[in-house]
N, CA, C and O of each residue as an XYZ file, in Angstrom:
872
protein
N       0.833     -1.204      0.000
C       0.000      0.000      0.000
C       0.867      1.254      0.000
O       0.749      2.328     -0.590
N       1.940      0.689      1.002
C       2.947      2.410      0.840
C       3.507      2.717     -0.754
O       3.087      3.587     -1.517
N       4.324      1.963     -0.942
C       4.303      1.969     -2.390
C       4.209      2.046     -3.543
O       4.917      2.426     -4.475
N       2.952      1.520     -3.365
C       1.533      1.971     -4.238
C       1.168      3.790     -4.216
O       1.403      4.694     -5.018
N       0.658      3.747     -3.206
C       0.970      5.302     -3.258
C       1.561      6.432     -2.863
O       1.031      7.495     -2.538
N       3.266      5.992     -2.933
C       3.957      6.561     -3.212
C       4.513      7.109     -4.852
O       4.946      8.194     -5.241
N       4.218      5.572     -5.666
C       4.420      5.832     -6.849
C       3.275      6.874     -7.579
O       3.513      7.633     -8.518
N       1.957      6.694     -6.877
C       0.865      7.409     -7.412
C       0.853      9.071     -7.551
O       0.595      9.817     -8.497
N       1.276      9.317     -6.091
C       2.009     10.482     -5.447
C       3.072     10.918     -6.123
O       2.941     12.022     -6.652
N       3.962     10.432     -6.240
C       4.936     10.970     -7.488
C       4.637     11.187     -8.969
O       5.143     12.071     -9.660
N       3.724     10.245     -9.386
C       3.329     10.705    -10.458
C       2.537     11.630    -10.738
O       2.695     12.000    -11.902
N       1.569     12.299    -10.068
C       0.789     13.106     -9.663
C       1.848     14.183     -9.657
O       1.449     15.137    -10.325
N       2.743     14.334     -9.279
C       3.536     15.576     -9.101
C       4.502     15.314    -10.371
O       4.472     16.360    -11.019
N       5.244     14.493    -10.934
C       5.774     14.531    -12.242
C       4.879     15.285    -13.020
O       5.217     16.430    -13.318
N       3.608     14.767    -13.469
C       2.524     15.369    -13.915
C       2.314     16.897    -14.255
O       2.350     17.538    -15.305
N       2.051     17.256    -12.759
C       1.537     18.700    -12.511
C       2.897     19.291    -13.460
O       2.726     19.867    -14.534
N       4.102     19.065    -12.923
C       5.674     19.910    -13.167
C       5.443     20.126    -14.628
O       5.445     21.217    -15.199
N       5.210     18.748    -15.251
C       4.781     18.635    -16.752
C       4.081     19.545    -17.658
O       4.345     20.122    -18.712
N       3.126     19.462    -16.884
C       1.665     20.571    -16.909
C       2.117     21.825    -17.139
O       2.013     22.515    -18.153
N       2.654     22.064    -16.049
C       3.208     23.597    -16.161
C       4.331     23.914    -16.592
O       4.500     25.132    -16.627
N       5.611     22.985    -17.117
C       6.419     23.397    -18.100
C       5.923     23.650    -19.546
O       6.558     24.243    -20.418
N       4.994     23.240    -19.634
C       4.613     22.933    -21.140
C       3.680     24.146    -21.448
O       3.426     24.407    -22.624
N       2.991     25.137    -20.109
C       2.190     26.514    -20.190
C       3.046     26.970    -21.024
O       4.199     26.604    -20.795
N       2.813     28.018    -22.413
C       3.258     28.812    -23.337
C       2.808     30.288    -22.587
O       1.924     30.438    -21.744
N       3.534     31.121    -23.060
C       3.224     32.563    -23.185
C       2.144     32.809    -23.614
O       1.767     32.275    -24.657
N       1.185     33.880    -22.772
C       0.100     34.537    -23.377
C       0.551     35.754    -24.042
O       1.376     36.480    -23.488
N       0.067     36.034    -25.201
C       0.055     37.547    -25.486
C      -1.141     38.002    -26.256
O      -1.360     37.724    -27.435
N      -2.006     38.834    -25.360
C      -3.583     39.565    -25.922
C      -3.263     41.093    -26.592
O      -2.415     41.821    -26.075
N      -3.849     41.408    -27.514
C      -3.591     42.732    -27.703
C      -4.703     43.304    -26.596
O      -5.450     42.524    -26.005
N      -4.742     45.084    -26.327
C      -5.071     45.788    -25.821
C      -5.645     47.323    -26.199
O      -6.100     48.373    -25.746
N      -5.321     46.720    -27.182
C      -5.839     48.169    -28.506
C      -5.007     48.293    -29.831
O      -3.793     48.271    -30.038
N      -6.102     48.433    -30.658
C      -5.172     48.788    -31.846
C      -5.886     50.488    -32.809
O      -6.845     51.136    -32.389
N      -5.235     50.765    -33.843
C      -6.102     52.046    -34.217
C      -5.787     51.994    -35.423
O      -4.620     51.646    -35.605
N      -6.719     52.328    -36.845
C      -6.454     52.480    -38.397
C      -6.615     53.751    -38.520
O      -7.253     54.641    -37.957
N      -5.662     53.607    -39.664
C      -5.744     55.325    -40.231
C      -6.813     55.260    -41.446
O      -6.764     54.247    -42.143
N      -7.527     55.994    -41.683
C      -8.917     55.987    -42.472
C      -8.166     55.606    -44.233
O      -8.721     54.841    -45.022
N      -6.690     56.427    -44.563
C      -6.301     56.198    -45.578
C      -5.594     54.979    -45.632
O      -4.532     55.061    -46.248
N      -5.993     53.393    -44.966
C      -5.493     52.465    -45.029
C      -5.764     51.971    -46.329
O      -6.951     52.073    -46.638
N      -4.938     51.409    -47.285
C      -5.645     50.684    -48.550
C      -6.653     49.318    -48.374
O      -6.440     48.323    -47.682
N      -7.665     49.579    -49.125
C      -8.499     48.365    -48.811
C      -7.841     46.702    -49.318
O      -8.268     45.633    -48.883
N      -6.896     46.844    -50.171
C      -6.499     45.446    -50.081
C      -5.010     45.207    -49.389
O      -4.316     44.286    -49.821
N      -4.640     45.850    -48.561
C      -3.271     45.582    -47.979
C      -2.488     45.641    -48.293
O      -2.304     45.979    -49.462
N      -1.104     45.238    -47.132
C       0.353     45.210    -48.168
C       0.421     43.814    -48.082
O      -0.193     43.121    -47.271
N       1.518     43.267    -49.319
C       1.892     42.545    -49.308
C       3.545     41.937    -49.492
O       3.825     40.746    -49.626
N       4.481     43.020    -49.460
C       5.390     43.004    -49.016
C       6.393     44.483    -47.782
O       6.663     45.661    -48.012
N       6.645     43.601    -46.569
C       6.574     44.318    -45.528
C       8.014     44.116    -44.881
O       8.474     43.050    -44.471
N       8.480     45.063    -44.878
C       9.331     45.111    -43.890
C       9.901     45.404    -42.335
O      10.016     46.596    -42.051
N      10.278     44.398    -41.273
C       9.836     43.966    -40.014
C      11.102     44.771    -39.636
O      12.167     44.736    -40.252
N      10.713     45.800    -38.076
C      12.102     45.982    -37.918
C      11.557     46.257    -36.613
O      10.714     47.077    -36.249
N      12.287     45.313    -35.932
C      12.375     45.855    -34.168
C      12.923     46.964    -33.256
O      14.112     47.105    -33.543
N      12.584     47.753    -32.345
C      13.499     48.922    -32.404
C      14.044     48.261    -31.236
O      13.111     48.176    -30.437
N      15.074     47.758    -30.746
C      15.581     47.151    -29.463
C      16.671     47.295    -29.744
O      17.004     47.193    -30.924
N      18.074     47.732    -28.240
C      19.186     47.479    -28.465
C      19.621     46.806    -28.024
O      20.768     46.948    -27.602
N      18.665     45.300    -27.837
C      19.542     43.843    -27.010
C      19.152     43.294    -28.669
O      18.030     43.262    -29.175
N      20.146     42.986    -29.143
C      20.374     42.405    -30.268
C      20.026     40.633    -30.321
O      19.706     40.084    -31.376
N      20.125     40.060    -29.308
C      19.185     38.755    -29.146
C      17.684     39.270    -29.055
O      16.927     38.326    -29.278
N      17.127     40.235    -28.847
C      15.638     40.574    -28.531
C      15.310     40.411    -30.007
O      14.523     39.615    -30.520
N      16.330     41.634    -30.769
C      15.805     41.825    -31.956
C      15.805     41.365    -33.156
O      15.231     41.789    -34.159
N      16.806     40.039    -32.931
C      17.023     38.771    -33.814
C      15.817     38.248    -33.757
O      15.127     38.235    -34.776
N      15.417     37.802    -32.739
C      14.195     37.085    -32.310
C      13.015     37.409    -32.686
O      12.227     36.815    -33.422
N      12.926     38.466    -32.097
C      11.282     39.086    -32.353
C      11.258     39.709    -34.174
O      10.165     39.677    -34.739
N      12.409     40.202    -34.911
C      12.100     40.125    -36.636
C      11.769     38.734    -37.212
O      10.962     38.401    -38.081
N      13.164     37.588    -36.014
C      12.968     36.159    -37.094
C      11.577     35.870    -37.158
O      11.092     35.599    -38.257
N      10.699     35.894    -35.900
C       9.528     35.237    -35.793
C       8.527     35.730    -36.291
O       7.827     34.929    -36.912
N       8.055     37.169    -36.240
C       7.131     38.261    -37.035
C       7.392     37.951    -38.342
O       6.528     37.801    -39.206
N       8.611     37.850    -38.501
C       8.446     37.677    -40.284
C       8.424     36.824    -40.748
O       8.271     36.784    -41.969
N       8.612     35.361    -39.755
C       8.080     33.552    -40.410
C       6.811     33.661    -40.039
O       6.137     32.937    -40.772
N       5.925     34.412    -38.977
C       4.720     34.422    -38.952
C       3.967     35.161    -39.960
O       2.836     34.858    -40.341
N       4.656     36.141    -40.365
C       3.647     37.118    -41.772
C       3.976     36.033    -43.005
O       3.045     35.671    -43.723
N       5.153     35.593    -43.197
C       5.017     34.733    -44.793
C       4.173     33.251    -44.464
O       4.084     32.400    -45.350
N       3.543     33.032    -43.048
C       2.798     31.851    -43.319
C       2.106     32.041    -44.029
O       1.785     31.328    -44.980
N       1.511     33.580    -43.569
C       0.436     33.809    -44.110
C       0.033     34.808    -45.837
O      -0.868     35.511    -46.293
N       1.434     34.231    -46.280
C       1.502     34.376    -47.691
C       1.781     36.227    -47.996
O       1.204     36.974    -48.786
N       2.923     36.515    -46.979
C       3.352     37.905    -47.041
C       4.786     37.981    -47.386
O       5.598     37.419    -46.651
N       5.169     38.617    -48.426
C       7.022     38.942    -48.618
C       7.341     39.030    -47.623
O       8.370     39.509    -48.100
N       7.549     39.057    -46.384
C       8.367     40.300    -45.458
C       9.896     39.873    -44.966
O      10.048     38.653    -45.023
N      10.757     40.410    -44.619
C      11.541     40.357    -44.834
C      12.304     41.084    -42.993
O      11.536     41.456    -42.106
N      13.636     41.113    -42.855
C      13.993     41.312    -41.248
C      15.044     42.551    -41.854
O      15.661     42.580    -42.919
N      14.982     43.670    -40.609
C      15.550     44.890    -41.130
C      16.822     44.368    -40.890
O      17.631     44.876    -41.666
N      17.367     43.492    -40.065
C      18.891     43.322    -39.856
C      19.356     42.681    -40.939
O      20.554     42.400    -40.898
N      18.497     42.237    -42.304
C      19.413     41.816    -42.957
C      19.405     43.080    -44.450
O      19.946     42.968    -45.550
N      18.627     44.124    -43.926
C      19.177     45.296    -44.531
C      19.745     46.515    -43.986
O      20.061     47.370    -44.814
N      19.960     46.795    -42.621
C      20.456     48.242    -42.209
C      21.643     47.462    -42.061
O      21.717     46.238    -41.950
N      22.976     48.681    -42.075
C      24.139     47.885    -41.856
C      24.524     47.905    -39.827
O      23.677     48.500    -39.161
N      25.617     47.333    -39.122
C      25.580     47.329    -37.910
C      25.752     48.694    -37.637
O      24.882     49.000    -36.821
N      26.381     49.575    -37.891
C      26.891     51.218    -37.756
C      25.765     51.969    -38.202
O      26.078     53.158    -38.132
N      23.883     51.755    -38.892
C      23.125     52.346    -39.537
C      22.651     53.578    -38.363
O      22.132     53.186    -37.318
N      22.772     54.461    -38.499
C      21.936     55.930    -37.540
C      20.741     56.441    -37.924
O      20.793     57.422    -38.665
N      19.726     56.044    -37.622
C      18.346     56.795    -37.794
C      18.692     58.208    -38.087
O      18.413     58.690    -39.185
N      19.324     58.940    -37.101
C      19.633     60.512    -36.783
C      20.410     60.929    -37.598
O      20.689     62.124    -37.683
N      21.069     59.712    -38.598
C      21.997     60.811    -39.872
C      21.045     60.441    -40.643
O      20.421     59.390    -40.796
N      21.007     62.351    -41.512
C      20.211     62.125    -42.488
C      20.404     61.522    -43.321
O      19.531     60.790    -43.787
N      22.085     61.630    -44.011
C      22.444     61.032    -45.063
C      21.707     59.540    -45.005
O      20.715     59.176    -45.637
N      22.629     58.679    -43.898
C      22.383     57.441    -43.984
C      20.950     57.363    -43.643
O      20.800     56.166    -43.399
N      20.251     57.719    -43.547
C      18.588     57.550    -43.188
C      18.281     57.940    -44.945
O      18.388     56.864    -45.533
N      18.110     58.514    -45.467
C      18.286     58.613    -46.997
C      18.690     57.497    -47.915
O      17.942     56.883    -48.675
N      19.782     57.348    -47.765
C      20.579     55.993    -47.984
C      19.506     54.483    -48.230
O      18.995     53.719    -49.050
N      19.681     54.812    -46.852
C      18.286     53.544    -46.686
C      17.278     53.648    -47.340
O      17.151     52.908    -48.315
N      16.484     54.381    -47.087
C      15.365     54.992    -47.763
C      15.184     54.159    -49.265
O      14.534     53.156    -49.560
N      15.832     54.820    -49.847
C      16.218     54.336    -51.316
C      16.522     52.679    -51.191
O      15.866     51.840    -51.808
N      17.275     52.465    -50.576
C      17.476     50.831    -50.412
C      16.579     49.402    -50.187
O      16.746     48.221    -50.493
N      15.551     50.167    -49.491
C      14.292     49.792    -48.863
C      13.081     50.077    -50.023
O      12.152     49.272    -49.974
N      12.997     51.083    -51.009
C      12.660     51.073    -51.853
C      12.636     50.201    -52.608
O      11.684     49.434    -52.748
N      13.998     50.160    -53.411
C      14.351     49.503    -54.296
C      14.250     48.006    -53.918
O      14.095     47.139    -54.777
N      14.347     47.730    -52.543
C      14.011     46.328    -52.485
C      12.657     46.063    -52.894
O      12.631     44.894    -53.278
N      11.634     46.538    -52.984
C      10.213     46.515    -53.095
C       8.788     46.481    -52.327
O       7.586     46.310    -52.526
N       9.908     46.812    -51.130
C       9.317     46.769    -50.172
C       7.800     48.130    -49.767
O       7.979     49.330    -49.976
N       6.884     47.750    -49.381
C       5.648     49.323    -49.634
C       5.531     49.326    -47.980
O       4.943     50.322    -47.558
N       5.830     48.706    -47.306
C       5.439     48.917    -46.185
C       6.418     48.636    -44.853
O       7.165     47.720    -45.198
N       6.738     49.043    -43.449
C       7.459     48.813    -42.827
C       6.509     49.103    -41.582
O       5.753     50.046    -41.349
N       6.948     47.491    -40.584
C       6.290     47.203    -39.394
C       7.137     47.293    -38.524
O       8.121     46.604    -38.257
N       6.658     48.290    -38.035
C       8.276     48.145    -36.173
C       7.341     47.803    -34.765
O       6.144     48.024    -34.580
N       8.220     47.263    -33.969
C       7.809     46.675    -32.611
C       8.878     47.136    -31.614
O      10.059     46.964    -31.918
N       8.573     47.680    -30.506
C       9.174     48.124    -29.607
C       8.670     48.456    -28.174
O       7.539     48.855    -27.898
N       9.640     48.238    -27.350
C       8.878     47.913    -25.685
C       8.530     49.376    -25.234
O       9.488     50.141    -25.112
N       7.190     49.885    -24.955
C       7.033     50.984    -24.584
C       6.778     51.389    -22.847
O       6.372     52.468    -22.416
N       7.221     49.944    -21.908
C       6.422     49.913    -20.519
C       7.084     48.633    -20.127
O       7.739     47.867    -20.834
N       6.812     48.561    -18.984
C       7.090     47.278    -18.212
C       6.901     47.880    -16.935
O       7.430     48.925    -16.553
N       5.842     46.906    -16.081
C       6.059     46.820    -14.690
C       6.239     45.867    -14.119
O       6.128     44.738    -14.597
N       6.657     46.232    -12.594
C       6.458     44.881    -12.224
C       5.411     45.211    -10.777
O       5.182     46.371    -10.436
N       4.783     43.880     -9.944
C       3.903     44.087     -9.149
C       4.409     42.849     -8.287
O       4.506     41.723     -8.774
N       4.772     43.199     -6.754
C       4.944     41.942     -5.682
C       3.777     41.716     -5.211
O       3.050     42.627     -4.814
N       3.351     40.097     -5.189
C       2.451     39.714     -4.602
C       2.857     38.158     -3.713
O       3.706     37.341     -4.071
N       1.946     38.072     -2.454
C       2.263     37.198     -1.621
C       1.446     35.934     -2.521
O       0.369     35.855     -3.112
N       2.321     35.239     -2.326
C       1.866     33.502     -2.612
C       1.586     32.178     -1.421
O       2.480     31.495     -0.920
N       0.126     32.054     -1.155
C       0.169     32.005      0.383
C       0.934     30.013     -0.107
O       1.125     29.454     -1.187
N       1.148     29.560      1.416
C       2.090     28.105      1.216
C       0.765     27.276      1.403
O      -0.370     27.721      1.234
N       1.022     26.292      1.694
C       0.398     24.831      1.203
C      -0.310     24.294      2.448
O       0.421     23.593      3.148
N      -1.571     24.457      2.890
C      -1.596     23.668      4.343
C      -1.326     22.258      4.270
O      -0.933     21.497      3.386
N      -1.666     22.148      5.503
C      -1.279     20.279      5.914
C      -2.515     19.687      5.234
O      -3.349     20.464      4.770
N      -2.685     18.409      5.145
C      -3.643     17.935      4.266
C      -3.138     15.944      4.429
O      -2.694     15.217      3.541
N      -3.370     15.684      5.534
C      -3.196     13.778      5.553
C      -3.235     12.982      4.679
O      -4.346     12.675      4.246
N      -2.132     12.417      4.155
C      -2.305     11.340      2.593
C      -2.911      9.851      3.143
O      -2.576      8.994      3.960
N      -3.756     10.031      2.403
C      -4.337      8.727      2.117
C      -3.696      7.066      2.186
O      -3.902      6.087      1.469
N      -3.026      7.233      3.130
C      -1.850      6.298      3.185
C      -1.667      5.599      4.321
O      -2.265      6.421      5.014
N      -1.256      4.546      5.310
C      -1.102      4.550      5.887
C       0.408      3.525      6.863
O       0.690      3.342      8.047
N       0.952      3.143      5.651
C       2.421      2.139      5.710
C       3.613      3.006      6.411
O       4.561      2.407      6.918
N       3.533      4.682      6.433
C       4.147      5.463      7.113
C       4.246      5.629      8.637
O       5.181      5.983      9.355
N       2.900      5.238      8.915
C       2.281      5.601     10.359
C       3.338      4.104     11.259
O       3.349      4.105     12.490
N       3.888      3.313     10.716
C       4.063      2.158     11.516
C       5.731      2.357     12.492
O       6.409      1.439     12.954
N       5.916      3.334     12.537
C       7.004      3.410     13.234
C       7.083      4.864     13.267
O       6.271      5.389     12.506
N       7.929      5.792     14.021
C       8.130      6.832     14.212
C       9.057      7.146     13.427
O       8.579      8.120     12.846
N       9.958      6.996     13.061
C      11.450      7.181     12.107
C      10.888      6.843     11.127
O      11.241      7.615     10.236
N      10.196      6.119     10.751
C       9.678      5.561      9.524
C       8.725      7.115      8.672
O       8.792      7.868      7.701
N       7.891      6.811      9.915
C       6.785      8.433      9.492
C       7.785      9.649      9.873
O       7.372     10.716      9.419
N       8.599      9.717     10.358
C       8.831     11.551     10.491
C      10.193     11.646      9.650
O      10.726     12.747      9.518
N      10.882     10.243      8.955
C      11.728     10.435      7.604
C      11.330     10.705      6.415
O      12.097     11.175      5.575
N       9.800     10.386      6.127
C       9.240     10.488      5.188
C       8.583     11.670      5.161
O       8.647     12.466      4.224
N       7.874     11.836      6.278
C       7.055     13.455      6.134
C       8.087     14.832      6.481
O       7.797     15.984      6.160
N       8.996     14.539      7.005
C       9.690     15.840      7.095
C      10.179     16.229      6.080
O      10.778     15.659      5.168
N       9.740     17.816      6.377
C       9.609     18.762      5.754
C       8.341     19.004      4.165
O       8.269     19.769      3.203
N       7.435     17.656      4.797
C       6.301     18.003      3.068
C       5.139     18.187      3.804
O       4.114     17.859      3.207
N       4.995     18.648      5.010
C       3.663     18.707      5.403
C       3.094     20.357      5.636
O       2.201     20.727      6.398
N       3.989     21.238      4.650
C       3.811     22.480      4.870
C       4.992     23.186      4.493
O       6.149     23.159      4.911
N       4.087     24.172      3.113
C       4.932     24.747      2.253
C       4.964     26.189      2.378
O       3.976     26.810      1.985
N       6.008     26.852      2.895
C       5.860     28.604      3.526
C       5.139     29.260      2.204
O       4.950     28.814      1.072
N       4.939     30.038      2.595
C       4.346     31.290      1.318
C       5.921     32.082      1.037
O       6.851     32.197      1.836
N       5.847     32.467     -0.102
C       6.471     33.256     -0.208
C       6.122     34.581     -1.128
O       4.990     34.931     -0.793
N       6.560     35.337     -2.009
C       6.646     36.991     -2.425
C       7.167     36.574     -3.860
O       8.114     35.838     -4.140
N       6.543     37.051     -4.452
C       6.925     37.024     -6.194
C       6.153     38.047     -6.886
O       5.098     38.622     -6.620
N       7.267     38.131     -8.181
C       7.364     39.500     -8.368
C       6.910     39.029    -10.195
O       7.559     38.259    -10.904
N       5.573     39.803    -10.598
C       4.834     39.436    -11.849
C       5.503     40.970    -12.689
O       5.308     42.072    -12.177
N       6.205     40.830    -13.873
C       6.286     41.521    -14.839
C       5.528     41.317    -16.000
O       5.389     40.273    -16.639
N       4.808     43.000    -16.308
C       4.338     43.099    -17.040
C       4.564     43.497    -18.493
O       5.265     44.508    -18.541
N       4.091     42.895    -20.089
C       5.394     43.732    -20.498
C       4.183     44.205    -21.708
O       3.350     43.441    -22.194
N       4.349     45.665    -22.025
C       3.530     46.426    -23.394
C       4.111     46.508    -24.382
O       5.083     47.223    -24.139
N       4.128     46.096    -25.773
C       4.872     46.355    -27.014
C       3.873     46.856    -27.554
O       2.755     46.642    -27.086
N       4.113     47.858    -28.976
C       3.903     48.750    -29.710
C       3.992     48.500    -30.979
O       5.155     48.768    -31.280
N       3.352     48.089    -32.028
C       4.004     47.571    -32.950
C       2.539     48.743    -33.904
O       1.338     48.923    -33.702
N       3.745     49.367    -35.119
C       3.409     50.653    -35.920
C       2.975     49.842    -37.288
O       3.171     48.629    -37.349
N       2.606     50.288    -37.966
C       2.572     49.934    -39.600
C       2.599     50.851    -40.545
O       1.508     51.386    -40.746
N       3.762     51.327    -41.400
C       3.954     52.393    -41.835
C       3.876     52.174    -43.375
O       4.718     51.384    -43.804
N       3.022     52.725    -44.296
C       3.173     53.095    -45.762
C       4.226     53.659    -46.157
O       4.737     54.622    -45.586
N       4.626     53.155    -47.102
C       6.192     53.731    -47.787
C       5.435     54.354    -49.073
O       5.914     55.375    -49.568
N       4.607     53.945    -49.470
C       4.633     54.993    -50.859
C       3.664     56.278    -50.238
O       3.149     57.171    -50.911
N       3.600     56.143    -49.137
C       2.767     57.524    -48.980
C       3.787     58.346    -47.211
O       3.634     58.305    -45.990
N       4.828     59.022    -48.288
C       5.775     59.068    -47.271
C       5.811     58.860    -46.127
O       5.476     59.719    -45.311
N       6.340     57.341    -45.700
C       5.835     56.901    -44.249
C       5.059     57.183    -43.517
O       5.419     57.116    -42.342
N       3.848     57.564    -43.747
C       2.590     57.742    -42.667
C       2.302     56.406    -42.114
O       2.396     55.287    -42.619
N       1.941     56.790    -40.993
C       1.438     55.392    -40.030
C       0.082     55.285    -40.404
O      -0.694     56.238    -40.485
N      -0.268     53.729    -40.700
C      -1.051     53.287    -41.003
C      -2.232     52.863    -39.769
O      -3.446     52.981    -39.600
N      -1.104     52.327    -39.082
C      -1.753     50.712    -38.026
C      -1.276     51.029    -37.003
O      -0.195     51.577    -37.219
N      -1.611     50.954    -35.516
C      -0.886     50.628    -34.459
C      -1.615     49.688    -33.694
O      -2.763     49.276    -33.857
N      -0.944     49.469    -33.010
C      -1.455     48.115    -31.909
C      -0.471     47.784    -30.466
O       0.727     47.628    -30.704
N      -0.770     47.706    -29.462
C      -0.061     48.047    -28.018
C      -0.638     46.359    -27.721
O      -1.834     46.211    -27.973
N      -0.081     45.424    -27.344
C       0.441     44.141    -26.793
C       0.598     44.352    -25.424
O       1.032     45.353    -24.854
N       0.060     42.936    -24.798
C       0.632     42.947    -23.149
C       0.805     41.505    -23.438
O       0.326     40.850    -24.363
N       1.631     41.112    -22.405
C       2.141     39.676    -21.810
C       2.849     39.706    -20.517
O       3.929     40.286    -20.410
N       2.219     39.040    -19.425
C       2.745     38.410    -17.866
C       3.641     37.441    -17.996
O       3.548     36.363    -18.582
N       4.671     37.997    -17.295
C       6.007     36.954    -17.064
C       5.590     36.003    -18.020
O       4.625     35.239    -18.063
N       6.968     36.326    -19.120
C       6.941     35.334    -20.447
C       7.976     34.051    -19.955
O       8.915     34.034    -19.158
N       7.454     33.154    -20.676
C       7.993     31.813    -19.767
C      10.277     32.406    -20.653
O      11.318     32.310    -20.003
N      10.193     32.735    -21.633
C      11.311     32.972    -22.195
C      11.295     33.385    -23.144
O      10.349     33.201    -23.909
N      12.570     34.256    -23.513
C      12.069     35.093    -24.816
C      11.963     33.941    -26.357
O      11.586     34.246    -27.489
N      12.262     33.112    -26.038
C      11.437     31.975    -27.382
C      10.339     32.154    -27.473
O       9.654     32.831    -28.239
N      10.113     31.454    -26.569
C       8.421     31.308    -26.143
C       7.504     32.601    -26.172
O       6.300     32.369    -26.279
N       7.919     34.012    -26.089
C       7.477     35.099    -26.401
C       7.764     35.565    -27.275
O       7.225     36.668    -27.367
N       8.697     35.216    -28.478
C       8.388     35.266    -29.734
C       7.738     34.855    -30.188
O       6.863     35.695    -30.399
N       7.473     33.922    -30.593
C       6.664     32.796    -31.216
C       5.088     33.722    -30.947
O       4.466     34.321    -31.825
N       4.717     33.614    -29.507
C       3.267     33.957    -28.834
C       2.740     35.257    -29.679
O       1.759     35.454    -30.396
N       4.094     36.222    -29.166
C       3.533     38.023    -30.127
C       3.838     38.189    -31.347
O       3.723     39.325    -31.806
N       4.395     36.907    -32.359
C       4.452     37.061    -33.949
C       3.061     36.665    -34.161
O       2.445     37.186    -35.091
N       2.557     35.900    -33.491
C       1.190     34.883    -33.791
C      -0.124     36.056    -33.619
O      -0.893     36.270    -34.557
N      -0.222     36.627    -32.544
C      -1.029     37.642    -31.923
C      -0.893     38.766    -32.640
O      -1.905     39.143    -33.231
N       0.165     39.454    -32.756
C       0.282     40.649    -33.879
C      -0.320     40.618    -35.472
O      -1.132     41.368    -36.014
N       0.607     39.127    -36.132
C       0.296     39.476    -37.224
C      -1.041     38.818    -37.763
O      -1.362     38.845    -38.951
N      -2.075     37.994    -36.368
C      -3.473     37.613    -36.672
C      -4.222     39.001    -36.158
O      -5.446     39.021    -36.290
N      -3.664     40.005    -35.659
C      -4.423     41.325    -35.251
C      -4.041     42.480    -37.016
O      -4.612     43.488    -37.430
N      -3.274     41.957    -37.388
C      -3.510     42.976    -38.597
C      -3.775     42.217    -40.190
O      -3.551     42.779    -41.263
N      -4.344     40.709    -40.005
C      -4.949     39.753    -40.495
C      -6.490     40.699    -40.211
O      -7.128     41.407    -40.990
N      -6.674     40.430    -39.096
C      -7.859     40.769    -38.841
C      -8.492     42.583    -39.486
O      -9.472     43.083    -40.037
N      -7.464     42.882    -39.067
C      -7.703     44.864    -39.238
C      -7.760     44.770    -41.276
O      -8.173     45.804    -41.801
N      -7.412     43.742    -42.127
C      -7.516     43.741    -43.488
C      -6.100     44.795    -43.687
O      -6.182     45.934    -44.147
N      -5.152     44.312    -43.354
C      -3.469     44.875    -43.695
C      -2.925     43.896    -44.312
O      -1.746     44.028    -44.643
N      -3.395     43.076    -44.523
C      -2.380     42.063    -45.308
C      -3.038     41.729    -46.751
O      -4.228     41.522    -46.990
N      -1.956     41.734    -47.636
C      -2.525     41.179    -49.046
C      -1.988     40.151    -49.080
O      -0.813     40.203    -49.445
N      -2.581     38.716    -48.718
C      -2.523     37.546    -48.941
C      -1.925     36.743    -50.491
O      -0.935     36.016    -50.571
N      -2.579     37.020    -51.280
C      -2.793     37.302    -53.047
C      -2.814     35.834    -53.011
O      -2.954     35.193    -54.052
């Protein structure tokens, strides 16, 4: 009988661990807004550019936005494999430069994403009361029961700290000198990792401007 459910008991908790490694990232949008001169059939080739200066952020979040827009039958393409590493927004020249480059690639449209917020909020996590297992092969000796139950019959609370995180993601017309088209503001609670929160806000973004009629599928 001990045995028995001990193994049951462990599996029960293999389980749960399971359970909750395998939770993915949520990410809901929270608003989005069109500009009235949006074209009614979309773009269909777009260029993705993250504004971040952790360069793993922004590998990540172009690779995935832009394997998530060509599922859905969109050119788009990642700005890091057109600005050079030294590129300056703030020089005109080289902002010009580009310009033309980004053109000529064929590109009509450019999507940027960037963190505009983050909080964080401490909250108490109360512990585990006592609760008697269904068992009773423990009870037959004293060393027997207080080797086995010590320390699982009560789990302290402790204090954890939930980050919140807002992204911003623009949609800008190139043939109508970059006017913003699209915006849309993203939230997500403690992302399990920034994989896993790529993947979540390429999926959520580019089914929110699926939805808004920004994409030309063809």
């Amino acid at each position: 009988m001990y045995f028995s459910n001990h193994r049951v008991l462990a599996g029960i908790a293999l389980a749960i661990v399971i359970l909750a490694s395998s939770c993915g990232t949520t990410v809901h949008m929270t608003g989005t807004w069109k500009a009235q001169q949006a074209p009614n059939q979309g773009y269909h080739k777009i260029l993705v550019a993250s504004l971040s200066s952790n360069l793993g952020a922004k590998q990540t979040i172009e690779t995935d936005v832009t394997a998530a827009l060509q599922k859905k039958g969109i050119d788009a393409g990642r700005s890091l494999d057109m600005f050079p590493p030294n590129f300056d927004p703030k020089n005109e020249v080289s902002r010009e430069e580009m310009a033309k480059k980004i053109l000529a690639a064929g590109y009509t449209a450019v999507l940027t994403t960037s963190l505009v917020n983050k909080e964080s909020d401490t909250r108490y996590v109360p512990g585990t009361p006592y609760a008697p297992y269904p068992a009773y092969g423990w009870y037959g000796s004293f060393w027997g029961y207080y080797g086995y139950m010590y320390g699982s019959l009560y789990s302290p609370g402790y204090y954890t700290t939930d980050k919140t995180y807002f992204l911003e993601s623009n949609l800008y017309d190139l043939s109508k000198d970059g006017v913003l088209i699209w915006s849309g503001q993203s939230e997500t609670v403690n992302p399990n990792s920034l994989a896993s929160f790529g993947k979540a806000f390429s999926k959520t973004l580019t089914d929110a401007m699926q939805n808004a009629g920004l994409l030309d599928q063809r």
